[in-house]
mmJSON file of the N, C-alpha and C atoms, coordinates in Angstrom:
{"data_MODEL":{"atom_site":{
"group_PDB":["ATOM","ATOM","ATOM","ATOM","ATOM","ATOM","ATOM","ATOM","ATOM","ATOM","ATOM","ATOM","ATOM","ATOM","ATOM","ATOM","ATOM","ATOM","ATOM","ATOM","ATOM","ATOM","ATOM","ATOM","ATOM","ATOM","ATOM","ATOM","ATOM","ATOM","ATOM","ATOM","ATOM","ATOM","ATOM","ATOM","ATOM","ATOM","ATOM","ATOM","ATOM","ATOM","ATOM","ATOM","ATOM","ATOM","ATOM","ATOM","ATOM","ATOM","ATOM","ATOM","ATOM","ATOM","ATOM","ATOM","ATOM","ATOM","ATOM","ATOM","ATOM","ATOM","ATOM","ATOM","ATOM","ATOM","ATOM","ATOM","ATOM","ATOM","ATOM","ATOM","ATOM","ATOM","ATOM","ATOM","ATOM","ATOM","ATOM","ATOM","ATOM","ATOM","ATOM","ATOM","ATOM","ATOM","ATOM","ATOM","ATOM","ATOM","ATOM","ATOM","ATOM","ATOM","ATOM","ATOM","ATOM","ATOM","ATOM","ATOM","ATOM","ATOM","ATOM","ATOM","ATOM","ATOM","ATOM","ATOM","ATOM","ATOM","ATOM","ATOM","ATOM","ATOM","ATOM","ATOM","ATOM","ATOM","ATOM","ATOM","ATOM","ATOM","ATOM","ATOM","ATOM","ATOM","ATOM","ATOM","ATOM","ATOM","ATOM","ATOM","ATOM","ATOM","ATOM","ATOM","ATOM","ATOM","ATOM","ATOM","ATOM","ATOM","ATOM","ATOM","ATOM","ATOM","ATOM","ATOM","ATOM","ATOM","ATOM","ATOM","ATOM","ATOM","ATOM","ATOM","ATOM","ATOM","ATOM","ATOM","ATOM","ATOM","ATOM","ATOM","ATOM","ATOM","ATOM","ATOM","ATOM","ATOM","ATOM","ATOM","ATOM","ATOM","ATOM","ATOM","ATOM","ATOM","ATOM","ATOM","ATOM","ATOM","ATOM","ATOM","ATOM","ATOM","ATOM","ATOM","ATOM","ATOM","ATOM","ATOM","ATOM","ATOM","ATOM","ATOM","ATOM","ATOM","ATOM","ATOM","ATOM","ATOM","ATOM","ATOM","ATOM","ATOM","ATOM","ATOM","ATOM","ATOM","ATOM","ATOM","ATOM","ATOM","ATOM","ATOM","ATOM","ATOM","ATOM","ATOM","ATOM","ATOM","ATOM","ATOM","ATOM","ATOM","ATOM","ATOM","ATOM","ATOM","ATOM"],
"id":[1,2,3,4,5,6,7,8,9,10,11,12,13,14,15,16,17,18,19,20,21,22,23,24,25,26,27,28,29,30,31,32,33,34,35,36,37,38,39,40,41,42,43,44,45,46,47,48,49,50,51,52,53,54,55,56,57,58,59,60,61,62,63,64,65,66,67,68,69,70,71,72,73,74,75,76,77,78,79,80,81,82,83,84,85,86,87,88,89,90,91,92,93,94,95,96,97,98,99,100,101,102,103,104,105,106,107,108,109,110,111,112,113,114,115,116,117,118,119,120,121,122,123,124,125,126,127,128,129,130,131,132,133,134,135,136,137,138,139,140,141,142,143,144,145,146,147,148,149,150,151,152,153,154,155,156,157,158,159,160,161,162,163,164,165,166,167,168,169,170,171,172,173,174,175,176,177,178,179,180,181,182,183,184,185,186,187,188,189,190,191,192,193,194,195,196,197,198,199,200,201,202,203,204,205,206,207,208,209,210,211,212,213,214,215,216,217,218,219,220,221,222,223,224,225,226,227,228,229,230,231],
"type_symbol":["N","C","C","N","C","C","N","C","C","N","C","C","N","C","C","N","C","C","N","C","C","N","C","C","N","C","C","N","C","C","N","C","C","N","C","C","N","C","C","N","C","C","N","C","C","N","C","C","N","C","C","N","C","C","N","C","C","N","C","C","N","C","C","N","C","C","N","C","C","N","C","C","N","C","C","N","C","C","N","C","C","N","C","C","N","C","C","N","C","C","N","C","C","N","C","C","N","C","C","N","C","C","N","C","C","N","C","C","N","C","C","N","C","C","N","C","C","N","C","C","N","C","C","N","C","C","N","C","C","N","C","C","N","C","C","N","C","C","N","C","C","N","C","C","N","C","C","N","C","C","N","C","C","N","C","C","N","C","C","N","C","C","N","C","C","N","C","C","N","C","C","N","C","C","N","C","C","N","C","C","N","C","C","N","C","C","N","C","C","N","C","C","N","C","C","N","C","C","N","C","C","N","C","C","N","C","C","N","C","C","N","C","C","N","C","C","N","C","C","N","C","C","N","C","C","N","C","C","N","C","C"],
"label_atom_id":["N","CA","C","N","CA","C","N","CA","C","N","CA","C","N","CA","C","N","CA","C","N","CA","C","N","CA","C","N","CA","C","N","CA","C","N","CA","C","N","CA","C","N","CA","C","N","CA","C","N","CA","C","N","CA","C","N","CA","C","N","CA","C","N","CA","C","N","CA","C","N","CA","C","N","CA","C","N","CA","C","N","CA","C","N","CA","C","N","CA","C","N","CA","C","N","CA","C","N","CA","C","N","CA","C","N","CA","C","N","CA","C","N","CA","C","N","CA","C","N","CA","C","N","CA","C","N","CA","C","N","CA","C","N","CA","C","N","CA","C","N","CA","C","N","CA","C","N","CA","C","N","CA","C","N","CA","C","N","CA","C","N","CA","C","N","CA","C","N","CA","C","N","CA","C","N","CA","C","N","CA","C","N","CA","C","N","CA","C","N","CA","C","N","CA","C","N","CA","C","N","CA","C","N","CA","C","N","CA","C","N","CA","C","N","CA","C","N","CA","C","N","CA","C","N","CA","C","N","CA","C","N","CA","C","N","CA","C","N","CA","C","N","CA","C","N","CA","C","N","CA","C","N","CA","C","N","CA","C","N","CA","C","N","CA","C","N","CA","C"],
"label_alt_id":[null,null,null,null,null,null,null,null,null,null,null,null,null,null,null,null,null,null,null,null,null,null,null,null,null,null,null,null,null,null,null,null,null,null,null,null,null,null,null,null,null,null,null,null,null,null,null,null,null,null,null,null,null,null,null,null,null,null,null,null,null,null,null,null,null,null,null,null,null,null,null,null,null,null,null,null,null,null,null,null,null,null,null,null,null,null,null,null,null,null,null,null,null,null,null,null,null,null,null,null,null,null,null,null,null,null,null,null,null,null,null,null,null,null,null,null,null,null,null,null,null,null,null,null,null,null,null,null,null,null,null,null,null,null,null,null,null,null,null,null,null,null,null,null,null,null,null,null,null,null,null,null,null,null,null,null,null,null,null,null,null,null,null,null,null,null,null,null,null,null,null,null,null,null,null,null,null,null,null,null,null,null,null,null,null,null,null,null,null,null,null,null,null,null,null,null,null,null,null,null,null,null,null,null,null,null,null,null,null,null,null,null,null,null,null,null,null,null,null,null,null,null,null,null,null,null,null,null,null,null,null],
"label_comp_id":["UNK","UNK","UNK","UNK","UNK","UNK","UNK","UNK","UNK","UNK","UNK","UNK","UNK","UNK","UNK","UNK","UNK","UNK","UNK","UNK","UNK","UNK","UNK","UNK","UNK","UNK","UNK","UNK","UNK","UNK","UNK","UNK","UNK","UNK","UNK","UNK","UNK","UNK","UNK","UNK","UNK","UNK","UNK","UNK","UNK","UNK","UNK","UNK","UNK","UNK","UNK","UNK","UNK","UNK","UNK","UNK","UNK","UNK","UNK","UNK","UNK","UNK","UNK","UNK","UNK","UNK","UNK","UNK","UNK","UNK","UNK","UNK","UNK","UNK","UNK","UNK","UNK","UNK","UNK","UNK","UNK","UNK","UNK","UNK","UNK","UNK","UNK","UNK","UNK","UNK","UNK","UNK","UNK","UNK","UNK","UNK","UNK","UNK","UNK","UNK","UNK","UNK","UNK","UNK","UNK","UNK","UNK","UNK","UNK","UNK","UNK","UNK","UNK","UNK","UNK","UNK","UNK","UNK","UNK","UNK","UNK","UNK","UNK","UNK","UNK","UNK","UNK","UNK","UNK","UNK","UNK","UNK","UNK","UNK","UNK","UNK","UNK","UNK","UNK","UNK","UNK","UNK","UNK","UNK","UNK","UNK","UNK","UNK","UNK","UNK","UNK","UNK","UNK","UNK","UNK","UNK","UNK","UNK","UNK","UNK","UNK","UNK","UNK","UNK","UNK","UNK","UNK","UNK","UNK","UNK","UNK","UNK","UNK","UNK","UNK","UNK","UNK","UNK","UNK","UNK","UNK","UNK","UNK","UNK","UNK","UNK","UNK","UNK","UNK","UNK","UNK","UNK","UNK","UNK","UNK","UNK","UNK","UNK","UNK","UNK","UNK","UNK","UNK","UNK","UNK","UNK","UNK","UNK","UNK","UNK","UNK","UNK","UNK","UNK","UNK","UNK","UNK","UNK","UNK","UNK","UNK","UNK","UNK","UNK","UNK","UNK","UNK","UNK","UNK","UNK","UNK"],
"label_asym_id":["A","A","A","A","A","A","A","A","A","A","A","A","A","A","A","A","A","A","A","A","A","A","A","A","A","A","A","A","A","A","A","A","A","A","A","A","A","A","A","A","A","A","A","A","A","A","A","A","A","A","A","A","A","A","A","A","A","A","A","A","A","A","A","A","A","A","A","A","A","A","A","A","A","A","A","A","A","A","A","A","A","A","A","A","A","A","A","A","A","A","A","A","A","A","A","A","A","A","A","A","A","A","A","A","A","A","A","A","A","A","A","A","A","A","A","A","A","A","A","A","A","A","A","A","A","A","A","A","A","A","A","A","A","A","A","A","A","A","A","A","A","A","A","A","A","A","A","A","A","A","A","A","A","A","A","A","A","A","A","A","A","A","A","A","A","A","A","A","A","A","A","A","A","A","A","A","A","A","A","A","A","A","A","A","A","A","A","A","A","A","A","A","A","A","A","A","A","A","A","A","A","A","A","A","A","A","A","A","A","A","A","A","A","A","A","A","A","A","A","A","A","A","A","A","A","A","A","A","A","A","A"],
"label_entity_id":["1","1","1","1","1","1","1","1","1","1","1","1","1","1","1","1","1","1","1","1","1","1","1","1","1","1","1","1","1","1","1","1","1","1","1","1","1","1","1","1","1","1","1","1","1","1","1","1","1","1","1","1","1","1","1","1","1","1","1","1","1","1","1","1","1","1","1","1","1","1","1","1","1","1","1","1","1","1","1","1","1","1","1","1","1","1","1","1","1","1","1","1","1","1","1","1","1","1","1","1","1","1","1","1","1","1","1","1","1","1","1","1","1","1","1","1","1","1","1","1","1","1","1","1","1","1","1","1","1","1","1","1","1","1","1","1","1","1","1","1","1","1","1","1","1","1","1","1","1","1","1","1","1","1","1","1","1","1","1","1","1","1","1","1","1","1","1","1","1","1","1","1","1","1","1","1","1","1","1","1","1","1","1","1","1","1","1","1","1","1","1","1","1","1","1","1","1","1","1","1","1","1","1","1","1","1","1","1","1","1","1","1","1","1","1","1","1","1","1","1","1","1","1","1","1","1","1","1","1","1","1"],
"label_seq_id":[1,1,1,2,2,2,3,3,3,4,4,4,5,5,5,6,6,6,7,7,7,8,8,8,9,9,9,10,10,10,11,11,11,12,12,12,13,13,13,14,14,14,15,15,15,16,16,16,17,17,17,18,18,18,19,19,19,20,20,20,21,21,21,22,22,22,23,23,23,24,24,24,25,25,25,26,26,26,27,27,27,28,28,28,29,29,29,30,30,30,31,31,31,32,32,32,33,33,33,34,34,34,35,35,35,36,36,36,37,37,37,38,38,38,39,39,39,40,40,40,41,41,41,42,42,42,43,43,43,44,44,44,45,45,45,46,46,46,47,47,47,48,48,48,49,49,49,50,50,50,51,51,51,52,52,52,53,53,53,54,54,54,55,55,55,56,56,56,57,57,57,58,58,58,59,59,59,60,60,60,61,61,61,62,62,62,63,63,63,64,64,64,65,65,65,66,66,66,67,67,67,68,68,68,69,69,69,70,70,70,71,71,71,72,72,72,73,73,73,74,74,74,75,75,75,76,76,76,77,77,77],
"pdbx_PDB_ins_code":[null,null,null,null,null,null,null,null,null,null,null,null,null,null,null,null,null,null,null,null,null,null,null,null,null,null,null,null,null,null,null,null,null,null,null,null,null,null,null,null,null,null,null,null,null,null,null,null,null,null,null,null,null,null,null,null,null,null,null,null,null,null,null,null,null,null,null,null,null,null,null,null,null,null,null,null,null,null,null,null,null,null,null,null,null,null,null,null,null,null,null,null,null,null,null,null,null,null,null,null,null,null,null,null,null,null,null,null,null,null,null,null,null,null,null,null,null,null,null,null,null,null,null,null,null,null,null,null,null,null,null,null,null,null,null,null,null,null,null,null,null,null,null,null,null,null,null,null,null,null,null,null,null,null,null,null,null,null,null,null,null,null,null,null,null,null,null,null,null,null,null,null,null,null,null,null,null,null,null,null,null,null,null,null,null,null,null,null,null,null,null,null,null,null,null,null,null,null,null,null,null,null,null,null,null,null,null,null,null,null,null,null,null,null,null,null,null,null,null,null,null,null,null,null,null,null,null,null,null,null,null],
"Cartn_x":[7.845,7.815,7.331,7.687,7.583,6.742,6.229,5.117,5.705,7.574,8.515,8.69,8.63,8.891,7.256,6.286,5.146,4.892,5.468,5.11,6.19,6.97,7.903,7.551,6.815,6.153,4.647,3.884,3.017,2.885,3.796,3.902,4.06,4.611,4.407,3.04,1.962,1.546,0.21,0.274,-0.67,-0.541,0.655,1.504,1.382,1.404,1.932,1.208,0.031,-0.933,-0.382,0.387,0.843,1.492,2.36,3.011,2.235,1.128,-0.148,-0.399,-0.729,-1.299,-0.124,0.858,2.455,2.133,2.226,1.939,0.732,0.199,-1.571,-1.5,-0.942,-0.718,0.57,1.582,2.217,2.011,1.249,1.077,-0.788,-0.298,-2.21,-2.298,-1.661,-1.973,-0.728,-1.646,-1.36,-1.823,-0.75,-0.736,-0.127,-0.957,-0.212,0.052,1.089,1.073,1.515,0.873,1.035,0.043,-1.138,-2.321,-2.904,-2.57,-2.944,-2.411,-1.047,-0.45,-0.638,-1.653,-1.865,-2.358,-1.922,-2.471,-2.506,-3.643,-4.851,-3.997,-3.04,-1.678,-1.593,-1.099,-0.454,-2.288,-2.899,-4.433,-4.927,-4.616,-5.225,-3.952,-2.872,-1.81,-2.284,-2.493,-3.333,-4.207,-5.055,-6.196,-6.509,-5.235,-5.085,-4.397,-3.725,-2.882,-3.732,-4.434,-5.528,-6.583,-7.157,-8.418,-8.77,-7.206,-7.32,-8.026,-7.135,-7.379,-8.506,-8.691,-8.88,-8.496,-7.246,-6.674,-5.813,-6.799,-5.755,-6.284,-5.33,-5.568,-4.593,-5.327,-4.935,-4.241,-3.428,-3.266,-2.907,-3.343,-2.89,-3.597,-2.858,-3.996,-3.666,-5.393,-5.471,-4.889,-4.693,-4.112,-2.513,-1.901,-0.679,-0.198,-1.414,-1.301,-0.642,0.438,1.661,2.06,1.549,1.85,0.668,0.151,-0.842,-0.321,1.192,1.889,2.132,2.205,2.571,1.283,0.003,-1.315,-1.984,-1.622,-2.034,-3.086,-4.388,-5.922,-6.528,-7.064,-7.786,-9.084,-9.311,-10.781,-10.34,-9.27,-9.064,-8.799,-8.125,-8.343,-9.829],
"Cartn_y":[9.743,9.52,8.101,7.375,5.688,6.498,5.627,5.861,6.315,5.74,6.108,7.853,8.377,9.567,10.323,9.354,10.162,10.396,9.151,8.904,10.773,11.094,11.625,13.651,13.102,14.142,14.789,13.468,13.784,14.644,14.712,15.593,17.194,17.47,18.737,19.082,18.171,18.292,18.737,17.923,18.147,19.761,19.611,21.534,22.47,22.345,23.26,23.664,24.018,23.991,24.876,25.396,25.904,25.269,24.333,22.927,22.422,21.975,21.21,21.479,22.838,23.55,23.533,23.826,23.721,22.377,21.268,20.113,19.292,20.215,19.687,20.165,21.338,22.164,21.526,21.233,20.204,19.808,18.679,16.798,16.815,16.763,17.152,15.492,14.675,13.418,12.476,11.599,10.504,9.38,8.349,7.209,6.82,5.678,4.607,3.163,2.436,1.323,0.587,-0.509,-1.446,-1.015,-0.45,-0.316,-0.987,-2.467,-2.963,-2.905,-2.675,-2.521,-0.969,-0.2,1.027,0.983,1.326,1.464,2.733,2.959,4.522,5.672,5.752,7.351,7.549,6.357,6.507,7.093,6.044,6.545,8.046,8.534,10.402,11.19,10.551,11.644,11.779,10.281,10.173,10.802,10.97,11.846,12.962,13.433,15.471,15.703,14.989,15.421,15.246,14.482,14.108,15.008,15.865,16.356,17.545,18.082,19.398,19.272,18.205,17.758,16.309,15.627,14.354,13.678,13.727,12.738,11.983,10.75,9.807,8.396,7.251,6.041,5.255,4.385,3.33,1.79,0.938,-0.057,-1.4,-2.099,-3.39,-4.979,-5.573,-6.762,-7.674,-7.783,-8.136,-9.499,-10.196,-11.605,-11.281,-10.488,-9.8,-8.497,-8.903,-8.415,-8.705,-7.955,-8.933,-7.901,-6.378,-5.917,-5.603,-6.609,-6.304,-5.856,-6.428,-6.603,-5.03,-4.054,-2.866,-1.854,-2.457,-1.561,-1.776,-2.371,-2.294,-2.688,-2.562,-3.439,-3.007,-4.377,-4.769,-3.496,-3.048,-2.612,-1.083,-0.775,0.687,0.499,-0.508,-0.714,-1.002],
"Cartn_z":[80.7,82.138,82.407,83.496,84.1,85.239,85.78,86.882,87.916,88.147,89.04,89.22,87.875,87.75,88.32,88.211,88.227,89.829,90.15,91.671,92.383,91.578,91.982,92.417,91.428,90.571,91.87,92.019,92.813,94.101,94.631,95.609,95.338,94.332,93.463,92.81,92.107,91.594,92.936,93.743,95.236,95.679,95.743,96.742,96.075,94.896,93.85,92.708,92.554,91.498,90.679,90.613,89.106,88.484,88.82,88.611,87.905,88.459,87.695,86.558,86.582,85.168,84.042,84.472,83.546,82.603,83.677,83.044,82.326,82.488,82.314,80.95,80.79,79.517,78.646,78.872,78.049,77.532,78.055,77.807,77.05,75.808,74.991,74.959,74.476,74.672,75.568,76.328,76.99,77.123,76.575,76.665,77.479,78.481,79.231,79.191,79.088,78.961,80.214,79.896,81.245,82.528,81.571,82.874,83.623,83.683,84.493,86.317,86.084,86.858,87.852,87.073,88.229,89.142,90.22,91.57,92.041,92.98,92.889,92.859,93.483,93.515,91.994,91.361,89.576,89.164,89.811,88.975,88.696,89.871,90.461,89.814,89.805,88.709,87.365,86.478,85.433,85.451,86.191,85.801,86.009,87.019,87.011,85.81,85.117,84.001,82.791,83.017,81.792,81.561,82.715,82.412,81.57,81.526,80.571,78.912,78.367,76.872,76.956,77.574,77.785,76.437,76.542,75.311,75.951,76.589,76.901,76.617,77.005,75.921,77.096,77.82,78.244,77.697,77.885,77.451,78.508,78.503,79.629,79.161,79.701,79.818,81.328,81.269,82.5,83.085,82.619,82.776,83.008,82.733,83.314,84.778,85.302,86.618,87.343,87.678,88.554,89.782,89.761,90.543,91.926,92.462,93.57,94.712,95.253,95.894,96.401,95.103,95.446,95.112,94.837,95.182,93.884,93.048,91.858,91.692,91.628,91.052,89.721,89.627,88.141,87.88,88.996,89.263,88.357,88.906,87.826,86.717,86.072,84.714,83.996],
"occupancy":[1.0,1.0,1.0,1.0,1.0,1.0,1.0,1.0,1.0,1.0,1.0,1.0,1.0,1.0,1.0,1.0,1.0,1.0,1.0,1.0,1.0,1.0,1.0,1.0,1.0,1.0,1.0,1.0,1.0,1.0,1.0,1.0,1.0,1.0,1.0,1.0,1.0,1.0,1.0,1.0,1.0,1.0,1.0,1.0,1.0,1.0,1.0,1.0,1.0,1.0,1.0,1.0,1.0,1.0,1.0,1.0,1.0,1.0,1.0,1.0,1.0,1.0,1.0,1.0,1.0,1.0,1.0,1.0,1.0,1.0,1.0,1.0,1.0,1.0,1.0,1.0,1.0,1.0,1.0,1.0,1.0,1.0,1.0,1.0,1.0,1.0,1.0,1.0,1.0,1.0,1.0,1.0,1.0,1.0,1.0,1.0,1.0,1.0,1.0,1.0,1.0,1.0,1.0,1.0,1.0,1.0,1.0,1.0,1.0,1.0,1.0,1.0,1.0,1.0,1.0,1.0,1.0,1.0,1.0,1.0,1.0,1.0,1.0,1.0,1.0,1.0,1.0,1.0,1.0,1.0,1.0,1.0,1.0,1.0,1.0,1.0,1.0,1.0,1.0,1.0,1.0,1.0,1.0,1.0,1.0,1.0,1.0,1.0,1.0,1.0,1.0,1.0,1.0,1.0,1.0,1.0,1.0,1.0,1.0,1.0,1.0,1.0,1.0,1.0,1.0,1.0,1.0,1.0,1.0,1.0,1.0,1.0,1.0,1.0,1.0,1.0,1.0,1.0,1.0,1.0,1.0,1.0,1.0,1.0,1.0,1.0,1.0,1.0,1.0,1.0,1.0,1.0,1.0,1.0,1.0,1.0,1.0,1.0,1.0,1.0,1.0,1.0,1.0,1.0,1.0,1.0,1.0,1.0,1.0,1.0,1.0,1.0,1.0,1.0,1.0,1.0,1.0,1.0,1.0,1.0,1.0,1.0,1.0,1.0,1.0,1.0,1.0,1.0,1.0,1.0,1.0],
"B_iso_or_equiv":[0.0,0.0,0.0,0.0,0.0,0.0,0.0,0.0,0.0,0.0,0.0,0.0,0.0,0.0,0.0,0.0,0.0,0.0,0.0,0.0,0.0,0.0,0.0,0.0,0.0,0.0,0.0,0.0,0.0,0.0,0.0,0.0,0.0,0.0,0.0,0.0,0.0,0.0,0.0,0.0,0.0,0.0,0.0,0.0,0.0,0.0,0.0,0.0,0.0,0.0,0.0,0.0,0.0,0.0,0.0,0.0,0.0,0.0,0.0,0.0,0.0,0.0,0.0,0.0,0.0,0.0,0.0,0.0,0.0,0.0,0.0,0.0,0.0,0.0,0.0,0.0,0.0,0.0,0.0,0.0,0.0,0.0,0.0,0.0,0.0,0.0,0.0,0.0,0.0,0.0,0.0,0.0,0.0,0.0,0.0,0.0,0.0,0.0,0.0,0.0,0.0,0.0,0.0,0.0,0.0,0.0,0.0,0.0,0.0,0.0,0.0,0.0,0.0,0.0,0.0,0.0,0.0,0.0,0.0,0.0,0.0,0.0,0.0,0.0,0.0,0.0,0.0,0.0,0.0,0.0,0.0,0.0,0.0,0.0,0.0,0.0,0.0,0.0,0.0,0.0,0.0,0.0,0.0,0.0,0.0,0.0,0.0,0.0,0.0,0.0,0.0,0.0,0.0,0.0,0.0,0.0,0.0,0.0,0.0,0.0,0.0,0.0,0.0,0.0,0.0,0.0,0.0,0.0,0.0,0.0,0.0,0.0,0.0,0.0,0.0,0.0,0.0,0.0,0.0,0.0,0.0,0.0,0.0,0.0,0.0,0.0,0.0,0.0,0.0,0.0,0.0,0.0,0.0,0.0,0.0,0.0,0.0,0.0,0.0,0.0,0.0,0.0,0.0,0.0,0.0,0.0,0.0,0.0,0.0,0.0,0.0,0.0,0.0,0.0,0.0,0.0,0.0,0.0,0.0,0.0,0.0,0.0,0.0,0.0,0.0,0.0,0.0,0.0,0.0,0.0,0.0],
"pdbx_formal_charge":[null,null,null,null,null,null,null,null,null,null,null,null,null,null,null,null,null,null,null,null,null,null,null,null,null,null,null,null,null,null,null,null,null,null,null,null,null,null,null,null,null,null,null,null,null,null,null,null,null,null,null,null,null,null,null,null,null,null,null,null,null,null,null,null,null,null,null,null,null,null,null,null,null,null,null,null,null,null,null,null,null,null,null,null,null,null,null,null,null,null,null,null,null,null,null,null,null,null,null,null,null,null,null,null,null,null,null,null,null,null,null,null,null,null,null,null,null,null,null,null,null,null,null,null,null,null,null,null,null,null,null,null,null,null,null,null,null,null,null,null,null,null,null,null,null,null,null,null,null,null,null,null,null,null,null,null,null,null,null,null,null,null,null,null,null,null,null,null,null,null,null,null,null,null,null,null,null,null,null,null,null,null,null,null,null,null,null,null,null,null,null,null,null,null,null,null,null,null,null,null,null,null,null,null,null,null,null,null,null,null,null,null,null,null,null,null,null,null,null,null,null,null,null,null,null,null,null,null,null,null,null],
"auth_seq_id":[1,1,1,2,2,2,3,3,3,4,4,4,5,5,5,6,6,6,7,7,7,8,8,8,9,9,9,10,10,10,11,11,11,12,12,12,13,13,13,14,14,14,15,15,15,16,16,16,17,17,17,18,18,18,19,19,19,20,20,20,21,21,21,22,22,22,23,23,23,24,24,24,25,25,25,26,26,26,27,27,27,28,28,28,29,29,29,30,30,30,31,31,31,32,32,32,33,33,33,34,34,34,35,35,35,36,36,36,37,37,37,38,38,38,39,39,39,40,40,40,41,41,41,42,42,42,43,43,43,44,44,44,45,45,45,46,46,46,47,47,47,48,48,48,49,49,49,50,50,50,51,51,51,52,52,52,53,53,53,54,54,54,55,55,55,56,56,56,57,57,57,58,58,58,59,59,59,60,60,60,61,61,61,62,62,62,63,63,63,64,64,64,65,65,65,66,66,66,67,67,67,68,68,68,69,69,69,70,70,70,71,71,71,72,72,72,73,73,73,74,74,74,75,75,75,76,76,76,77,77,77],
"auth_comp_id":["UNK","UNK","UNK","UNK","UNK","UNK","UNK","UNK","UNK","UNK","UNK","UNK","UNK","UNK","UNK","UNK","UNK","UNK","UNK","UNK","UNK","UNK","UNK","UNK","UNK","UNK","UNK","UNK","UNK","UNK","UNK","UNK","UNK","UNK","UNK","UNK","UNK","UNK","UNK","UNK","UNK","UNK","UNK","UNK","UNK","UNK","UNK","UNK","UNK","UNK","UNK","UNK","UNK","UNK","UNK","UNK","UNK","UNK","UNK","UNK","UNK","UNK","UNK","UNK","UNK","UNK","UNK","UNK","UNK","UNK","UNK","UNK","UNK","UNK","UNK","UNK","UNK","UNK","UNK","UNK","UNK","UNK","UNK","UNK","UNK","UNK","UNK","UNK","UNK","UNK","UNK","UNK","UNK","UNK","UNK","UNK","UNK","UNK","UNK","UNK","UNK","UNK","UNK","UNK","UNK","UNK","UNK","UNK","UNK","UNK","UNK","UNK","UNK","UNK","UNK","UNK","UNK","UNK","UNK","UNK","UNK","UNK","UNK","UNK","UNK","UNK","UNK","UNK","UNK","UNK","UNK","UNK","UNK","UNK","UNK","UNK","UNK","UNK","UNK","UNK","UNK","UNK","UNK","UNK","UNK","UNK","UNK","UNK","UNK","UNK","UNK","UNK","UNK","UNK","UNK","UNK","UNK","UNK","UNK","UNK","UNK","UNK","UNK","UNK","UNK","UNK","UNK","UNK","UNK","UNK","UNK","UNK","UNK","UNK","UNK","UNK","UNK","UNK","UNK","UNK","UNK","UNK","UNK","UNK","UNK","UNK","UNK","UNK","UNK","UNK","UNK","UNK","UNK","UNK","UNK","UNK","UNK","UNK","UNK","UNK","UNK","UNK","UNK","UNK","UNK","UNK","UNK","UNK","UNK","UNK","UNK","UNK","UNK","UNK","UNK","UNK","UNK","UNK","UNK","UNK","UNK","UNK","UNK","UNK","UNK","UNK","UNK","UNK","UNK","UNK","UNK"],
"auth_asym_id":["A","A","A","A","A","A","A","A","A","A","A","A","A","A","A","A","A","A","A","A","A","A","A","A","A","A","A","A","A","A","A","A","A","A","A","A","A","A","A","A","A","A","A","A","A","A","A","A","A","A","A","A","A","A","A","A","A","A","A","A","A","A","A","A","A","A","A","A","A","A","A","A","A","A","A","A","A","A","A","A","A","A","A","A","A","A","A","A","A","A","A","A","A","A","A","A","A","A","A","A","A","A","A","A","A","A","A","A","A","A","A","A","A","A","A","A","A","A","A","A","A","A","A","A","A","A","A","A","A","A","A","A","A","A","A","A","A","A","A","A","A","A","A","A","A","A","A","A","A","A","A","A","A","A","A","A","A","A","A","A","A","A","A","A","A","A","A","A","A","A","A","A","A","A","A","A","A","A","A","A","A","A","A","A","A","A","A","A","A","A","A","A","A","A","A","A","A","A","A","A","A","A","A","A","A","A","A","A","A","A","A","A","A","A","A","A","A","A","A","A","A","A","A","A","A","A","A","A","A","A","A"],
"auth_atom_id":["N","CA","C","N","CA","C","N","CA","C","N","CA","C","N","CA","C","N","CA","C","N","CA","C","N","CA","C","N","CA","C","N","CA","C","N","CA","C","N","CA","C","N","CA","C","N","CA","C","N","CA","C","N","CA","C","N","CA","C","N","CA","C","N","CA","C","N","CA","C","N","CA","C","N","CA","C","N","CA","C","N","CA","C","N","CA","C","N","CA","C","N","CA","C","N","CA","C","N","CA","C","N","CA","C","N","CA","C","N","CA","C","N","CA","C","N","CA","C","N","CA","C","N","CA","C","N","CA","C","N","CA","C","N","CA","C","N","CA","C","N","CA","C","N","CA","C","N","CA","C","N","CA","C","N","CA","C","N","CA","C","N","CA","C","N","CA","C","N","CA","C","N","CA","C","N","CA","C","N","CA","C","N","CA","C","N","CA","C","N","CA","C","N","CA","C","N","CA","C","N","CA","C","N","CA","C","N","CA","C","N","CA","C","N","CA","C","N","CA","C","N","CA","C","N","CA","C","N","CA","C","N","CA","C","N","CA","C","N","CA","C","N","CA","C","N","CA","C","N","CA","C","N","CA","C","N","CA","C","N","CA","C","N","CA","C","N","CA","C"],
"pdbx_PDB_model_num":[1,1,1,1,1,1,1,1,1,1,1,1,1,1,1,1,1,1,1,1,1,1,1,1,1,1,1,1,1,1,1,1,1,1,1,1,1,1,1,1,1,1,1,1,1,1,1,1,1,1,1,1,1,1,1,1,1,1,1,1,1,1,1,1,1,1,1,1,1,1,1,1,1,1,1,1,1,1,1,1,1,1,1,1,1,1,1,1,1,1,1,1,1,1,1,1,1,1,1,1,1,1,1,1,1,1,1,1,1,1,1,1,1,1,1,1,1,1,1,1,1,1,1,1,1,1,1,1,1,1,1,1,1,1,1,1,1,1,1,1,1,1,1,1,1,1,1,1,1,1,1,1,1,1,1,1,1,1,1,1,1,1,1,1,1,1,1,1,1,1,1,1,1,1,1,1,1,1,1,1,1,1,1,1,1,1,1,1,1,1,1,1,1,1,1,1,1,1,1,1,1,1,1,1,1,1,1,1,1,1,1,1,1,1,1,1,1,1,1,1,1,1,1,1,1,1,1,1,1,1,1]
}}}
């Protein structure tokens, strides 16, 4: 999944708590790349999907921040 799909996703995951759990139960590890670029919606999906296993693993660098434009801050990385 791209953040596009996650963004897609979020509105199910809000309405629909069995949805949640489906996916929470899936996904034992998650990796994201290009964390710099998350902004707080991508953040709170990441971390309802994360809290079951907490096996997750960020990746970014900060000097490649290019998406502010669309909500993205340094501060959640």
């Amino acid at each position: 999944m791209d953040f596009d799909d996650l963004l897609e996703y979020k509105h199910f995951i809000q309405g629909q708590p069995e949805i949640l759990e489906k996916y929470k139960k899936r996904f034992q590890y998650i990796l994201v790349d290009e964390y710099q670029d998350t902004n707080f919606s991508q953040y709170l999906i990441i971390k309802k999907l994360s809290e079951q296993h907490r096996n997750l693993c960020v990746v970014g660098d900060d000097a490649q921040s290019i998406y502010s434009f669309r909500g993205a801050k340094l501060r959640i990385f």
